[in-house]
C-alpha positions as CSV (number, residue, x, y, z in Angstrom):
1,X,244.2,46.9,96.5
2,X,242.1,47.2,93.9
3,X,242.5,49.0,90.5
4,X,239.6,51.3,91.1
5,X,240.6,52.3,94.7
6,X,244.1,53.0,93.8
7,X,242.4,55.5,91.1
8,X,239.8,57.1,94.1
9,X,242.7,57.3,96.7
10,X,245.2,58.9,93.4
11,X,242.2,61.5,93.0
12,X,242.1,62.4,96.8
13,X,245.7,62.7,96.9
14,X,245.9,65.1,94.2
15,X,243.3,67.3,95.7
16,X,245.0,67.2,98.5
17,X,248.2,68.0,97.2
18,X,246.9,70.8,95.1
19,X,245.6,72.1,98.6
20,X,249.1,71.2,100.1
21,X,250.9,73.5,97.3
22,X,248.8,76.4,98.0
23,X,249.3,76.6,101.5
24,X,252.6,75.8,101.0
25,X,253.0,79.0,98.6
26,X,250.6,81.4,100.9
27,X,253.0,80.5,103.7
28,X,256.1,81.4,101.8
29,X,254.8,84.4,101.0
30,X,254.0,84.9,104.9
31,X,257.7,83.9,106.0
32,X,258.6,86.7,102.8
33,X,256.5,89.3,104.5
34,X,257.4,89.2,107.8
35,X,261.7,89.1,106.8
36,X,261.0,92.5,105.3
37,X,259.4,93.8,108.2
38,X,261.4,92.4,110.5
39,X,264.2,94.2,108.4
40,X,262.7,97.2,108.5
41,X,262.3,97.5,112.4
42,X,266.0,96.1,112.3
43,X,267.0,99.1,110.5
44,X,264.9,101.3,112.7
45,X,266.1,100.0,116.1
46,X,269.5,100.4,114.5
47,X,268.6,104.3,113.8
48,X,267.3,105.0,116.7
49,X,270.7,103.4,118.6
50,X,272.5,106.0,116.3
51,X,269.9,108.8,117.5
52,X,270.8,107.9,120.9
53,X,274.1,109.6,120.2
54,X,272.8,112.8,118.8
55,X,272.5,116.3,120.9
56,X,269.8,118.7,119.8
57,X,270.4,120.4,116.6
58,X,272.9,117.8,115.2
59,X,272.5,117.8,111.4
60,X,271.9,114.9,109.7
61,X,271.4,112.8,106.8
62,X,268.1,110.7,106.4
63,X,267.0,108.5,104.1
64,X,263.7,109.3,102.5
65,X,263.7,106.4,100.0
66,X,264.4,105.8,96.5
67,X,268.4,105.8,97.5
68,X,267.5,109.8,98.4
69,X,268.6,111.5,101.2
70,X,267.4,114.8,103.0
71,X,269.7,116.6,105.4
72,X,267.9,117.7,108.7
73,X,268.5,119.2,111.9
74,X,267.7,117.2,114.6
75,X,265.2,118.9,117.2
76,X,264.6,116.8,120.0
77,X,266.4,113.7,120.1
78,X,264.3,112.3,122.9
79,X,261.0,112.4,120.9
80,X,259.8,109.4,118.6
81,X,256.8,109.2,116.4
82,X,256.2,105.6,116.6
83,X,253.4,104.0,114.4
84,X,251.1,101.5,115.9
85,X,249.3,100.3,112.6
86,X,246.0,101.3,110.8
87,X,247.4,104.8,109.8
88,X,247.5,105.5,114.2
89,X,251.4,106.8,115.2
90,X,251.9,108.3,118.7
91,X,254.7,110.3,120.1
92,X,257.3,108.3,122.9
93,X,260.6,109.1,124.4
94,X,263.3,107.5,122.8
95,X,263.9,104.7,124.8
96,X,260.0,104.0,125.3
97,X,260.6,103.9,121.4
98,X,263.3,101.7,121.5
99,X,261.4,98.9,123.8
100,X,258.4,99.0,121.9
101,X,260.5,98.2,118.3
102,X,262.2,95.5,120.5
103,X,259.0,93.9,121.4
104,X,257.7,94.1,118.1
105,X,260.7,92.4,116.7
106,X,260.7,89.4,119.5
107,X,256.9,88.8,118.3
108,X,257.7,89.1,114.4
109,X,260.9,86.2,115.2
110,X,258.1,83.9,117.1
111,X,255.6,84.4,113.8
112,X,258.7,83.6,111.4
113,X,259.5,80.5,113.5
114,X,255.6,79.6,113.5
115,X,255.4,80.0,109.4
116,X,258.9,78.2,109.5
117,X,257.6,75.5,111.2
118,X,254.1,75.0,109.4
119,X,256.0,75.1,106.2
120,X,258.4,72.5,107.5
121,X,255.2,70.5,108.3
122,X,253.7,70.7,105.1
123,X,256.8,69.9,103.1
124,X,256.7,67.0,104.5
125,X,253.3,66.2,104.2
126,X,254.0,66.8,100.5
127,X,256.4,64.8,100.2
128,X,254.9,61.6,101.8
129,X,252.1,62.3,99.2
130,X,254.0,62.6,96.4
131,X,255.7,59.2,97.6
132,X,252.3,57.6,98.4
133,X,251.1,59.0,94.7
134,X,253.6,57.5,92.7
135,X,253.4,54.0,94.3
136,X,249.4,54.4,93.7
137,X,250.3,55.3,89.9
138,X,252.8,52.4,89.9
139,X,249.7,49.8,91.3
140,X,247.3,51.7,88.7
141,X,249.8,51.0,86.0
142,X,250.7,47.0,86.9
143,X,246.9,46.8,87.0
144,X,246.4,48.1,83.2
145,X,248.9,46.0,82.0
């Protein structure tokens, strides 16, 4: 191979790599995204298991954020507010609740296992670039000397 295509294919490889580390980086942020809401319906299915156990007008603690805490009476146990996204929430029975955060969970574990996966993909395109790129820079370099 010539000097001058070792240098065109080096160029095309960095391009692509640059394009391989920004995907790479928008998919970690994807996998981050959907481990904190999958952590947050975890801790939601787990509160409504504990609600489960509650009569009407148990008092209780609940967290409001901030490591704060607001102590409530609890009216009627059977009756969720659940949200379903864009600022929309709608009122279910607690176990209608309880499916539809299980549902939502089994969906968010497939889309972590899809990022997982296309990361997994691109690391390794990455790295057969970076192995092809510094064979290129090693022909580029026996050519200049």
């Amino acid at each position: 191979m010539t000097t001058n295509s070792s240098q065109e294919e080096l160029r095309k490889l960095s391009v692509e790599m640059r394009y391989l580390e920004q995907t790479a980086t928008a998919l970690q942020q994807r996998i981050s995204m959907v481990n904190a809401t999958l952590t947050d319906l975890a801790y939601a299915n787990a509160t409504l298991d504990g609600l489960e156990k509650e009569k009407e007008n148990a008092e209780m603690i609940v967290p409001i954020g901030g490591s704060s805490y607001v102590q409530v009476k609890l009216v009627n146990p059977d009756k969720v507010i659940v949200g379903l996204g864009a600022g929309v929430s709608v009122e279910k029975t607690l176990t209608d609740a309880k499916t539809t955060l299980k549902e939502r969970l089994v969906e968010l574990e497939k889309a972590l296992q899809s990022a997982q996966t296309q990361f997994n993909q691109v690391a390794e395109r990455m790295n057969a670039g970076q192995k092809r790129m510094e064979s290129l820079l090693a022909n580029v370099r026996q050519g200049n000397a």
